[in-house]
N, CA, C and O atoms as a Tinker XYZ file with bonds, in Angstrom:
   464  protein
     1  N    -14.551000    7.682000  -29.957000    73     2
     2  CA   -14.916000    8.837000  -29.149000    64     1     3
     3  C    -15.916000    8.449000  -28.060000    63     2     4     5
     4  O    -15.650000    8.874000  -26.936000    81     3
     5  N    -17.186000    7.605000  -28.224000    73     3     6
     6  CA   -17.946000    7.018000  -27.485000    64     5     7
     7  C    -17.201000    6.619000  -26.257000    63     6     8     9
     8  O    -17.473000    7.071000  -25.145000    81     7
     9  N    -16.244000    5.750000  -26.494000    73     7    10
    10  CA   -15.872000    4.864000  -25.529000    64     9    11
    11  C    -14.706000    5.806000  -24.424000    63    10    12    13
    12  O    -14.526000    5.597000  -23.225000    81    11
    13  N    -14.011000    6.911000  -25.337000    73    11    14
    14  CA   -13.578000    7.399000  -24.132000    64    13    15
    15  C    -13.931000    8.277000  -23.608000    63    14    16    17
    16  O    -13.243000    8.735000  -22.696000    81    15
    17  N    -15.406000    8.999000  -24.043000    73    15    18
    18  CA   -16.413000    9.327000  -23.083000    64    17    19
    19  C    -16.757000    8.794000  -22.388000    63    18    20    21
    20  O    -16.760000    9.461000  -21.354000    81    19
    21  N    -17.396000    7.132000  -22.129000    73    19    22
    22  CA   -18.087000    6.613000  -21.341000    64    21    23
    23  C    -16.688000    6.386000  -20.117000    63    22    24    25
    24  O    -16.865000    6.130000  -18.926000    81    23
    25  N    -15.397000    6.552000  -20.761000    73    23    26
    26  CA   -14.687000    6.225000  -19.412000    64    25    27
    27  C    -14.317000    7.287000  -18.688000    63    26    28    29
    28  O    -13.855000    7.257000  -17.547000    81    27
    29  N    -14.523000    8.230000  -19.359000    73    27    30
    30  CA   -14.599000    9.830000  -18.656000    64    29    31
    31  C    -15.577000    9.824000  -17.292000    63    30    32    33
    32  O    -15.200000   10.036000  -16.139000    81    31
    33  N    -17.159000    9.471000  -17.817000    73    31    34
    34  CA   -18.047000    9.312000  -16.969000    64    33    35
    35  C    -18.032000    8.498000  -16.180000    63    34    36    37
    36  O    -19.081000    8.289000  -15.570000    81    35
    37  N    -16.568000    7.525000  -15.797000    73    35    38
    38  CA   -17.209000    6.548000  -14.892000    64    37    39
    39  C    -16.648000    7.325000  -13.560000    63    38    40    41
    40  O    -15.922000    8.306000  -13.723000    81    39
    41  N    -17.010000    6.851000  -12.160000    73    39    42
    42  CA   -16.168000    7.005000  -11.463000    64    41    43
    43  C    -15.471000    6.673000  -10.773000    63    42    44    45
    44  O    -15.515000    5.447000  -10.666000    81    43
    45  N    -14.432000    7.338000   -9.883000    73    43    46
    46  CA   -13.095000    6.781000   -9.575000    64    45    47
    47  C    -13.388000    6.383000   -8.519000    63    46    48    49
    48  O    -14.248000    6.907000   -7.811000    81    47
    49  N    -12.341000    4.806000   -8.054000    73    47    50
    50  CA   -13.008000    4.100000   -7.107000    64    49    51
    51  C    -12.894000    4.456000   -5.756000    63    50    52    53
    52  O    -13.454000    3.768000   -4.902000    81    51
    53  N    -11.959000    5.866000   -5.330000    73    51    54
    54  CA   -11.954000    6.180000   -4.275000    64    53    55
    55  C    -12.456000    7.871000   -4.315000    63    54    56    57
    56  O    -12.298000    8.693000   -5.218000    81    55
    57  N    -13.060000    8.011000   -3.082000    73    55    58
    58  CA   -13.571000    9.432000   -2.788000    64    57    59
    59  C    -12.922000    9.857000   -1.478000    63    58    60    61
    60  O    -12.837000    9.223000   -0.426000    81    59
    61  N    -12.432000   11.218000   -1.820000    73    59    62
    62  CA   -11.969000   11.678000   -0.579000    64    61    63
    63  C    -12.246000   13.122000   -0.120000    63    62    64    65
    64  O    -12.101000   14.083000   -0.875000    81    63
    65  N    -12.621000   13.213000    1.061000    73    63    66
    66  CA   -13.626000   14.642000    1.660000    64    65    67
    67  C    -12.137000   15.379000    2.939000    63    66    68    69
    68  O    -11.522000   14.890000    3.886000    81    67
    69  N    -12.127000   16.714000    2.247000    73    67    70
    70  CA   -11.322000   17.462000    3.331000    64    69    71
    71  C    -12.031000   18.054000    3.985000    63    70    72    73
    72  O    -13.026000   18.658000    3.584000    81    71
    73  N    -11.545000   17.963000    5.374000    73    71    74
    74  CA   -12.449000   19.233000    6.106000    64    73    75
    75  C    -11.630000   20.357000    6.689000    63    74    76    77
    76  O    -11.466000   20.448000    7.906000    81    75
    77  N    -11.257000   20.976000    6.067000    73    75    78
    78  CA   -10.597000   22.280000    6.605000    64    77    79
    79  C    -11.230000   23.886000    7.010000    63    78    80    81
    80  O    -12.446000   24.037000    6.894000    81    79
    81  N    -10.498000   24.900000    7.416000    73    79    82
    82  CA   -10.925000   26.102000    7.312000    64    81    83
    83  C    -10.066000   27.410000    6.302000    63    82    84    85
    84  O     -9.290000   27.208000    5.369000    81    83
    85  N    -10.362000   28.282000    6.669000    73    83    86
    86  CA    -9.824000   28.859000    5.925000    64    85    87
    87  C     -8.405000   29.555000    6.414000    63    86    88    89
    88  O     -7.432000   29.590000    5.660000    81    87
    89  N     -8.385000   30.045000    7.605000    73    87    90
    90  CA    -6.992000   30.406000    8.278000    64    89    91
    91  C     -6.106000   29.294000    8.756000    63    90    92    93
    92  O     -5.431000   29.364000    9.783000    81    91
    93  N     -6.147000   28.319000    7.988000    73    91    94
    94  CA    -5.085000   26.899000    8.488000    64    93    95
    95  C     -3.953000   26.711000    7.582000    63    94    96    97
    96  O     -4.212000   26.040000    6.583000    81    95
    97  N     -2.888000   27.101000    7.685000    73    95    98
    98  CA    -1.526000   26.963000    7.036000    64    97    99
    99  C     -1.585000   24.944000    6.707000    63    98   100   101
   100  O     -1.445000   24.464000    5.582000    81    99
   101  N     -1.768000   24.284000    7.711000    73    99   102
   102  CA    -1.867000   22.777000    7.645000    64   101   103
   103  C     -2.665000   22.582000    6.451000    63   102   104   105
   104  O     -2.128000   22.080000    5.464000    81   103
   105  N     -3.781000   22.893000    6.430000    73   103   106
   106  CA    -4.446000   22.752000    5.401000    64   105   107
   107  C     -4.146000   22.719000    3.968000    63   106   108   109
   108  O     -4.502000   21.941000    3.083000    81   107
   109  N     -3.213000   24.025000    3.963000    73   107   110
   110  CA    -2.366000   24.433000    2.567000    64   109   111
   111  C     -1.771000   23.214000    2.060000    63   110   112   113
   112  O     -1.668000   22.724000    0.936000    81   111
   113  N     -1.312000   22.777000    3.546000    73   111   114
   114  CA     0.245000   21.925000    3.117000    64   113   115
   115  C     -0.569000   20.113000    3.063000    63   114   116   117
   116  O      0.109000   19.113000    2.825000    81   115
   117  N     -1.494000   20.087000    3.231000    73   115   118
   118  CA    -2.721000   19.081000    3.271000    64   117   119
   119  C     -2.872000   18.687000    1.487000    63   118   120   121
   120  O     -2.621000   17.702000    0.793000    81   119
   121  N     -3.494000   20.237000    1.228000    73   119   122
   122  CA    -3.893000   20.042000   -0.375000    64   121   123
   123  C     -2.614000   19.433000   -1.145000    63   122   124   125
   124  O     -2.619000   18.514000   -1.964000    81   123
   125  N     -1.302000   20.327000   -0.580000    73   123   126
   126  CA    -0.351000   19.737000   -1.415000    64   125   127
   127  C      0.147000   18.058000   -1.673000    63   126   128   129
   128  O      0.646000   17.426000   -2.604000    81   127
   129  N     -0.187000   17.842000   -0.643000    73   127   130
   130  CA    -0.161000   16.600000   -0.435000    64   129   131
   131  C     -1.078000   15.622000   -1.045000    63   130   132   133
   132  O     -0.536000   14.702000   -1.658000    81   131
   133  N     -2.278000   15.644000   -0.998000    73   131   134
   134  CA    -3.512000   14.932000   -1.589000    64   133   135
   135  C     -3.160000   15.742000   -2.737000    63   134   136   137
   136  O     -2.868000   14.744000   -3.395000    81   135
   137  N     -2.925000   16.733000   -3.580000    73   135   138
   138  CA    -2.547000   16.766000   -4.795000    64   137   139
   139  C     -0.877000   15.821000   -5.707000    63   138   140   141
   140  O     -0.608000   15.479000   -6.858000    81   139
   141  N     -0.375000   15.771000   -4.742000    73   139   142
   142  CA     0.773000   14.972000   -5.278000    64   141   143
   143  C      0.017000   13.033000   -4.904000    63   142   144   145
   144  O      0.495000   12.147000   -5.610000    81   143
   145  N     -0.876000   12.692000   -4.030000    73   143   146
   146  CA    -1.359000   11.283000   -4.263000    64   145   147
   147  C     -2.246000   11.203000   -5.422000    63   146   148   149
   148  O     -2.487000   10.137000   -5.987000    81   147
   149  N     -2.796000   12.484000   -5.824000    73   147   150
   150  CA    -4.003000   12.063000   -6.876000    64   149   151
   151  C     -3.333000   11.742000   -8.017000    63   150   152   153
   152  O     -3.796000   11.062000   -8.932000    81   151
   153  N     -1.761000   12.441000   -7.952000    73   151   154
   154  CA    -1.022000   12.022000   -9.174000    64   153   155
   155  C     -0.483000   10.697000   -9.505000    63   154   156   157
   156  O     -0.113000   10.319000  -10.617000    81   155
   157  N     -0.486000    9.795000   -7.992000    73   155   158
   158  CA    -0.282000    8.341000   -8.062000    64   157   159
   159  C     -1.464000    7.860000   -8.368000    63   158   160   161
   160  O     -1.347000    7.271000   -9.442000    81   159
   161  N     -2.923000    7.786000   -7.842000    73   159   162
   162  CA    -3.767000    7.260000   -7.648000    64   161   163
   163  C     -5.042000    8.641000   -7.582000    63   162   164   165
   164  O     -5.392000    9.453000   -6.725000    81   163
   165  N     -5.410000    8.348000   -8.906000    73   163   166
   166  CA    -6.451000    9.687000   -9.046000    64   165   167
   167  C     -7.710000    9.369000   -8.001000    63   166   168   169
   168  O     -7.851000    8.162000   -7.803000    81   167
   169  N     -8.591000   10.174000   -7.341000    73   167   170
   170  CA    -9.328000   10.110000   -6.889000    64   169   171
   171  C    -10.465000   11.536000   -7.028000    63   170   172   173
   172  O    -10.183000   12.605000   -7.568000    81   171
   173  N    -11.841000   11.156000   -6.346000    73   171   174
   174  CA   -12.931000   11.880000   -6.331000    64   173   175
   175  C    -12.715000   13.096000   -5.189000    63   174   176   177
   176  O    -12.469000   12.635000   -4.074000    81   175
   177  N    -12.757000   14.427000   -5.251000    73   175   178
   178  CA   -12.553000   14.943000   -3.960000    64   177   179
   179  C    -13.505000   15.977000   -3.555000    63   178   180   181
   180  O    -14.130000   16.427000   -4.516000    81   179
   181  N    -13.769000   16.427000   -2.561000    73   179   182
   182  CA   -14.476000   17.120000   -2.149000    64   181   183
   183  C    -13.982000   18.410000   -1.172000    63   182   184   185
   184  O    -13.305000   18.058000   -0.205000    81   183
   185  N    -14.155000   19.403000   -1.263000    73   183   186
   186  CA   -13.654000   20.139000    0.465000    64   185   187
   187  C    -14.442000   20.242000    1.017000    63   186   188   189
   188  O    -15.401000   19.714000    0.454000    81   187
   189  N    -14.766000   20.794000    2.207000    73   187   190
   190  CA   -15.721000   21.210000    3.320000    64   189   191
   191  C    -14.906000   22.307000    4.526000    63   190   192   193
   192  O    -13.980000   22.164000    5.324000    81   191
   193  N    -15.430000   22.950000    4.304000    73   191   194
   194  CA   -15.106000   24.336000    5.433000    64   193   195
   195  C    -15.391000   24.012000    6.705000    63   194   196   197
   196  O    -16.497000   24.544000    6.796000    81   195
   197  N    -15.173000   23.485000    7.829000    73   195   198
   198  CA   -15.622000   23.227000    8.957000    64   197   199
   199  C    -16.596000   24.085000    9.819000    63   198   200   201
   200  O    -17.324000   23.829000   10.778000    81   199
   201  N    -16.283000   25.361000    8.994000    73   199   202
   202  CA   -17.285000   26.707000    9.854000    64   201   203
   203  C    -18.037000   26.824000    9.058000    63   202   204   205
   204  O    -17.650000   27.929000    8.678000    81   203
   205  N    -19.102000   26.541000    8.235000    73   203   206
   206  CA   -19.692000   26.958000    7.120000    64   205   207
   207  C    -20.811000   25.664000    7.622000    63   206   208   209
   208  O    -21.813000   25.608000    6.910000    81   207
   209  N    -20.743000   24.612000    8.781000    73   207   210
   210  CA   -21.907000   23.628000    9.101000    64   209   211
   211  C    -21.488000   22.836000   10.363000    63   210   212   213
   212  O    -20.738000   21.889000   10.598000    81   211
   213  N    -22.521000   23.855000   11.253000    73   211   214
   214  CA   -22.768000   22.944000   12.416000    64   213   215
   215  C    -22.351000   21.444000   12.332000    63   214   216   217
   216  O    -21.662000   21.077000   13.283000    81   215
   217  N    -22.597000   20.613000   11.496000    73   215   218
   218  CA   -22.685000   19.426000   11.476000    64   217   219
   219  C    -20.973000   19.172000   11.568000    63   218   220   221
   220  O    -20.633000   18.070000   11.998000    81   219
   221  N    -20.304000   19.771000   11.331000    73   219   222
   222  CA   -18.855000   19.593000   10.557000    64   221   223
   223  C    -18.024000   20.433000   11.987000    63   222   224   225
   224  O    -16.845000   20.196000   12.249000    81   223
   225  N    -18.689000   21.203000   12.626000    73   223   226
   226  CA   -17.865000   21.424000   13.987000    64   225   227
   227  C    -17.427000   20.848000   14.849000    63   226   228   229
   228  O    -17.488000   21.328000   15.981000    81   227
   229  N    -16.858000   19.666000   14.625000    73   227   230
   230  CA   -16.475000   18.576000   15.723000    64   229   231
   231  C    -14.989000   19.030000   15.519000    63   230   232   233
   232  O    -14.317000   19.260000   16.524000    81   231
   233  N    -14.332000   19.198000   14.028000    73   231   234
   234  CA   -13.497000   19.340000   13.571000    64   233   235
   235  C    -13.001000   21.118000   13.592000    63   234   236   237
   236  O    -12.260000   21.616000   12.745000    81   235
   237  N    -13.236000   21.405000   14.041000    73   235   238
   238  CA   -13.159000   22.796000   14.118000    64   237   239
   239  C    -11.657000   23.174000   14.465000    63   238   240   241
   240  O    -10.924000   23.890000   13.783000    81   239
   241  N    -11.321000   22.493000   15.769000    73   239   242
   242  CA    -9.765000   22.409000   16.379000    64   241   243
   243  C     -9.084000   21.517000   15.603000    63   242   244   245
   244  O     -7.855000   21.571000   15.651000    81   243
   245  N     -9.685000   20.589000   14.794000    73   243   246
   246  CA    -8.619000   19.668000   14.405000    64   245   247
   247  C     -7.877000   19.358000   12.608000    63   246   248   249
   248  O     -6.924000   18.661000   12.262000    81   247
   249  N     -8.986000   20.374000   11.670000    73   247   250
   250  CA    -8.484000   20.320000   10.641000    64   249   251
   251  C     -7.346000   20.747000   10.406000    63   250   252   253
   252  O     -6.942000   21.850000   10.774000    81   251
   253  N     -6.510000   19.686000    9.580000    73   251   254
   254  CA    -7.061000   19.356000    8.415000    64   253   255
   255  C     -7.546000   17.735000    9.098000    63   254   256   257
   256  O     -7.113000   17.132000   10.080000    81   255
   257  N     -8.623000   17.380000    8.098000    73   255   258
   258  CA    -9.086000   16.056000    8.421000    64   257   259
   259  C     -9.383000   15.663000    7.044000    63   258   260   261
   260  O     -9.776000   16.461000    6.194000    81   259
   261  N     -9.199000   14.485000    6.854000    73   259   262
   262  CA    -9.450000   13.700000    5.121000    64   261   263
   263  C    -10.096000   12.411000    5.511000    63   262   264   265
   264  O     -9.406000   11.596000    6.123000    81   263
   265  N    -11.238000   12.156000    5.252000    73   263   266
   266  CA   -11.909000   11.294000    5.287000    64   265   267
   267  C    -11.821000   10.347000    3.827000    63   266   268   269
   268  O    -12.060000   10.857000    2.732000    81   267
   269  N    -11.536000    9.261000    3.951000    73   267   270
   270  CA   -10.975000    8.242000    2.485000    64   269   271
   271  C    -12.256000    7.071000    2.503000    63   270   272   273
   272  O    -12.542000    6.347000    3.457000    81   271
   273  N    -12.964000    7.115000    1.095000    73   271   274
   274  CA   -14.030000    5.827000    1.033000    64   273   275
   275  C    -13.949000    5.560000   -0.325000    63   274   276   277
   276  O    -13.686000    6.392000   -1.193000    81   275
   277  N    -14.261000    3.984000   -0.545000    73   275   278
   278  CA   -14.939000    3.436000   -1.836000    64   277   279
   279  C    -15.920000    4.563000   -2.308000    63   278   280   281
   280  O    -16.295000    5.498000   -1.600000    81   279
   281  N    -16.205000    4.382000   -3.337000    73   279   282
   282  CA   -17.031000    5.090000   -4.281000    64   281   283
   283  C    -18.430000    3.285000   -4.322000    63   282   284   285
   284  O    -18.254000    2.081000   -4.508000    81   283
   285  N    -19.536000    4.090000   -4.056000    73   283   286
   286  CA   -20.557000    2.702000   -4.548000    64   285   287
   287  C    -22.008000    3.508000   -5.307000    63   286   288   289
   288  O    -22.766000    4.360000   -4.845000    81   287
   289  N    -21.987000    2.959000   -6.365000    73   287   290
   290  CA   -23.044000    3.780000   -7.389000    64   289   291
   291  C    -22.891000    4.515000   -8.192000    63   290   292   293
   292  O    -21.773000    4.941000   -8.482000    81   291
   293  N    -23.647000    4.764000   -8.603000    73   291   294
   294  CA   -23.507000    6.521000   -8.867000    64   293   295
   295  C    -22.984000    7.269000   -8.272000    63   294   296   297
   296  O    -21.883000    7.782000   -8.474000    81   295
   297  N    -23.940000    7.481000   -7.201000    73   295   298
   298  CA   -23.460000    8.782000   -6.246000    64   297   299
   299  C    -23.060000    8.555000   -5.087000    63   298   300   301
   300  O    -22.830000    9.521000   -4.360000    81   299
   301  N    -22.905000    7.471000   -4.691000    73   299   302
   302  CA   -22.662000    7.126000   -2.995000    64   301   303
   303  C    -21.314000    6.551000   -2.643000    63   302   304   305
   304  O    -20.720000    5.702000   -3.308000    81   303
   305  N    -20.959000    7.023000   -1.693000    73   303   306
   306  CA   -19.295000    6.534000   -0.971000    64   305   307
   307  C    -19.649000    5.655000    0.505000    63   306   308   309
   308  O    -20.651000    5.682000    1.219000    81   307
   309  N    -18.770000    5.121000    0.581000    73   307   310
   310  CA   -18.676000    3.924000    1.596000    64   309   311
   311  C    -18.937000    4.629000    3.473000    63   310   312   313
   312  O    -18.114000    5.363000    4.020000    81   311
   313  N    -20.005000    4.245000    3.999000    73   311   314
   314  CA   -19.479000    5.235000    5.480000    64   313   315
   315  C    -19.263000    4.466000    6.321000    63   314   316   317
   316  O    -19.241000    3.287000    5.965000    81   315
   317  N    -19.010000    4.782000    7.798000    73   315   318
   318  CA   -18.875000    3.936000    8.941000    64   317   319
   319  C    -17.465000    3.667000    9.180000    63   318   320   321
   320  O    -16.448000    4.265000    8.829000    81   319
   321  N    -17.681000    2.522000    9.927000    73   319   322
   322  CA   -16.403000    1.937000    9.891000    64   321   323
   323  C    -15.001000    1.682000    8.740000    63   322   324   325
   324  O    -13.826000    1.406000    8.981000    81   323
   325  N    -15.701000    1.903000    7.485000    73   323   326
   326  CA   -15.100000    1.551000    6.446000    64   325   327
   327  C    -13.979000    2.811000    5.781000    63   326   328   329
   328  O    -13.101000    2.766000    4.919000    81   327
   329  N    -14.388000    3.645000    6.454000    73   327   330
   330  CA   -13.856000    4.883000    6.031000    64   329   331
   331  C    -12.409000    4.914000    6.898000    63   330   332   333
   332  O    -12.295000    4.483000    8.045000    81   331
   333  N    -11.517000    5.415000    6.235000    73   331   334
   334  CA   -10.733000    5.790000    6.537000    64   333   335
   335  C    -10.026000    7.115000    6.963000    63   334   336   337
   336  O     -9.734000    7.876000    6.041000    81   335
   337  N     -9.658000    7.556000    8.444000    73   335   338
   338  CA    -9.334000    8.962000    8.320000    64   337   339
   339  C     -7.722000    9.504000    8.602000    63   338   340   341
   340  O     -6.844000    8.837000    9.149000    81   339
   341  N     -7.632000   10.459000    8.240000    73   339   342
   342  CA    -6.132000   11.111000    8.527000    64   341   343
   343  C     -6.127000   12.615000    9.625000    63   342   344   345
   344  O     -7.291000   12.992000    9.761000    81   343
   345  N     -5.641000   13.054000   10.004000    73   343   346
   346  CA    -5.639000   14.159000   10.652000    64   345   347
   347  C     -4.583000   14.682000   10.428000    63   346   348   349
   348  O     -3.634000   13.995000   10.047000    81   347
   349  N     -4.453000   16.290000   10.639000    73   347   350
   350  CA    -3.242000   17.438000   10.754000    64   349   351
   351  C     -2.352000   16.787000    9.477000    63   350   352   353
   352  O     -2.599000   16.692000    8.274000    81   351
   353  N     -1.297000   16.419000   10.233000    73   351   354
   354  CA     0.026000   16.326000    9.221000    64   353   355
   355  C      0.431000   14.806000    9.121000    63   354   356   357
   356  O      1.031000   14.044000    9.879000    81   355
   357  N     -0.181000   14.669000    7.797000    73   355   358
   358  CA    -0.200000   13.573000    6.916000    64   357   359
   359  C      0.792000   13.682000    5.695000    63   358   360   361
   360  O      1.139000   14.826000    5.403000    81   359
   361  N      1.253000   12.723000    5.003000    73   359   362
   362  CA     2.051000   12.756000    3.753000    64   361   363
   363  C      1.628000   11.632000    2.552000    63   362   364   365
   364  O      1.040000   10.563000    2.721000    81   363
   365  N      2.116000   12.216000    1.300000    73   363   366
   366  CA     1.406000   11.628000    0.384000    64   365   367
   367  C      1.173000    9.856000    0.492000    63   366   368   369
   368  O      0.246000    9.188000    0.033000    81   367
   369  N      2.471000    9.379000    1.332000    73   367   370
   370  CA     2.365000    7.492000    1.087000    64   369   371
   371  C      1.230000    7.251000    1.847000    63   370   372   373
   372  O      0.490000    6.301000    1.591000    81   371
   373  N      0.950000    8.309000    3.093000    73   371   374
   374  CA     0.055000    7.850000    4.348000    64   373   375
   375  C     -1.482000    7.912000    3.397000    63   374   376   377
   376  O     -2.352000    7.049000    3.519000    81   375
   377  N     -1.585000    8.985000    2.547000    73   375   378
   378  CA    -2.831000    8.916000    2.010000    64   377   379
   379  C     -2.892000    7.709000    0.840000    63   378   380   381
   380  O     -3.612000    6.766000    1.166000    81   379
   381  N     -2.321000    7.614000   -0.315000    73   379   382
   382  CA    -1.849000    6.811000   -1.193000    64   381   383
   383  C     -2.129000    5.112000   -0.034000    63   382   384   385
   384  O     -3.182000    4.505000   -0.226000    81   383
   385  N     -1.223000    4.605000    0.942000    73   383   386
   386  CA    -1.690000    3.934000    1.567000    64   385   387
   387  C     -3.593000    3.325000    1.972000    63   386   388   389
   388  O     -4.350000    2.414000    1.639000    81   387
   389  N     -3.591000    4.583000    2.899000    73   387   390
   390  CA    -4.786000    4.457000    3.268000    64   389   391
   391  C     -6.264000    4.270000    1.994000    63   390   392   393
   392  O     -7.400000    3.805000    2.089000    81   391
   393  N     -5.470000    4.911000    0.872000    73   391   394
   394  CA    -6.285000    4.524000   -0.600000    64   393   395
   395  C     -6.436000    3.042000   -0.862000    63   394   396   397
   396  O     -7.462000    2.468000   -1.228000    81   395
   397  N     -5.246000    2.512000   -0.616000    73   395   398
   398  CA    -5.260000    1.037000   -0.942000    64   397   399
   399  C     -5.626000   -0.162000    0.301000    63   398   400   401
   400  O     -5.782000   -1.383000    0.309000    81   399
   401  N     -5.659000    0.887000    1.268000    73   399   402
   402  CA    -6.557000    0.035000    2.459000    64   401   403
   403  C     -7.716000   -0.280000    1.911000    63   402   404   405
   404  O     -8.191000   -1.395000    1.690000    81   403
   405  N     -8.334000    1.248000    1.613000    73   403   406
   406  CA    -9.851000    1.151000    1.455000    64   405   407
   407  C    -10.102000   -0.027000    0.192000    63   406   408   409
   408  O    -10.620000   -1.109000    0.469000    81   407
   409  N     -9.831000    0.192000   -0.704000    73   407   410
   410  CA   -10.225000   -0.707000   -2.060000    64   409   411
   411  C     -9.772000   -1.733000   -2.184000    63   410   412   413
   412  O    -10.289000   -2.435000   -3.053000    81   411
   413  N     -8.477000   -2.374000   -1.299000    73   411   414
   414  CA    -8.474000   -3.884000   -0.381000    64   413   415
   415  C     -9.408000   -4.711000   -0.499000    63   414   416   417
   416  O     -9.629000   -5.688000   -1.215000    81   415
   417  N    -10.358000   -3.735000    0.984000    73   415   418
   418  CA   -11.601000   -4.757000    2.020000    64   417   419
   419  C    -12.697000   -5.160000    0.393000    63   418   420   421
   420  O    -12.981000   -4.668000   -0.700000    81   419
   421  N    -12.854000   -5.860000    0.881000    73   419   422
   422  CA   -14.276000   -6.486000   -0.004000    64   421   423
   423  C    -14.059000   -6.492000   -1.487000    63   422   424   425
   424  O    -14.955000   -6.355000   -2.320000    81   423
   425  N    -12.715000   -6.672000   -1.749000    73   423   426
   426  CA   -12.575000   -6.612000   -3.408000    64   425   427
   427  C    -12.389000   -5.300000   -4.223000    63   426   428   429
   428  O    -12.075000   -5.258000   -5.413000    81   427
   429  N    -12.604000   -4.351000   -3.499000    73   427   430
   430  CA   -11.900000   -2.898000   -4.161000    64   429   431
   431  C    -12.911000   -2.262000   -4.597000    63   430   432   433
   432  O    -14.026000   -2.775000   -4.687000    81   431
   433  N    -12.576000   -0.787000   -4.995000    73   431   434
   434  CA   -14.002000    0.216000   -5.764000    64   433   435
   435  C    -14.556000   -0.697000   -6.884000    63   434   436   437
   436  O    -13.890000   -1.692000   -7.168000    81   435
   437  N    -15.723000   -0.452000   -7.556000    73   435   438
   438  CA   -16.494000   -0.731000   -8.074000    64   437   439
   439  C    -16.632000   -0.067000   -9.053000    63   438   440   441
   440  O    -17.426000   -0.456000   -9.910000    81   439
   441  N    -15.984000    1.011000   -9.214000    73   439   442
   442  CA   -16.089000    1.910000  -10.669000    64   441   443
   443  C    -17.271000    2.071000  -11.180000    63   442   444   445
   444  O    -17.430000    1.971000  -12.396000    81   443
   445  N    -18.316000    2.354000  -10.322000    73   443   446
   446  CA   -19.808000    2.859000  -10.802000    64   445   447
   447  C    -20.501000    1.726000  -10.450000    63   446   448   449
   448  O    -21.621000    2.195000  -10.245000    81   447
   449  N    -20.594000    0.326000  -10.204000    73   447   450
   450  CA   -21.178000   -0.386000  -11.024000    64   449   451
   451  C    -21.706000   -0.736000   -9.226000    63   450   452   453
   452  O    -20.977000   -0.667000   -8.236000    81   451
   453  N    -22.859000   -1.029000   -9.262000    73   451   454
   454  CA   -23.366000   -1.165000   -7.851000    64   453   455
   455  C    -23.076000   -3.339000   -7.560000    63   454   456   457
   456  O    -23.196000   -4.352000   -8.249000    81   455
   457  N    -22.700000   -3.018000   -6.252000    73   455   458
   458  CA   -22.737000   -4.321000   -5.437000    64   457   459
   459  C    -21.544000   -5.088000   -6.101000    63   458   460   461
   460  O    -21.537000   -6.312000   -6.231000    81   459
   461  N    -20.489000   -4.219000   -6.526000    73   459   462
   462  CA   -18.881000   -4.373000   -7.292000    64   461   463
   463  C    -18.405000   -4.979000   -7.994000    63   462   464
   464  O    -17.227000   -4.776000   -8.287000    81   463
């Protein structure tokens, strides 16, 4: 029981952040999509409302947007250059792909464990 708790708690080596709104049909068809890759390749996910933070209004005209990173730590995901993004109308291989871009470079997620 221990042990498949502790693998419960680890985490998954990729994280992925949507930024959508709420009146976006794309979006719908977005989730469906990143829900049929998590079934190849589970991942960490997040949403984000694009109107709900100044910071996130760049994207305003352009969600859906999926931002794809390593997982490093505990709590921290990969930024910069390293990240990978998708826009509008994407399909599950393009994300699934871009998953295995990311965990490629530098030897792949790290599954919690800092400096990989």
């Amino acid at each position: 029981m221990r042990q498949t708790l502790s693998l419960l708690l680890q985490r998954l080596p990729v994280h992925i952040t949507l930024y959508s709104r709420a009146t976006c049909s794309l979006c719908d068809t977005a989730r469906t999509e990143l829900s049929q890759a998590w079934e190849k390749q589970p991942f960490e996910y997040v949403e984000v409302d694009v109107m709900k933070d100044d910071k996130w209004r760049v994207y305003e005209f352009d969600v859906p947007v999926i931002h794809i990173a390593r997982t490093i730590g505990e709590k921290g995901i990969e930024e910069g250059e390293k990240i990978r993004k998708l826009m509008h109308r994407f399909k599950t291989a393009e994300v699934v792909g871009a998953m295995e871009e990311v965990l490629s470079e530098e030897g792949g997620g790290n599954r919690g464990k800092e400096g990989g």
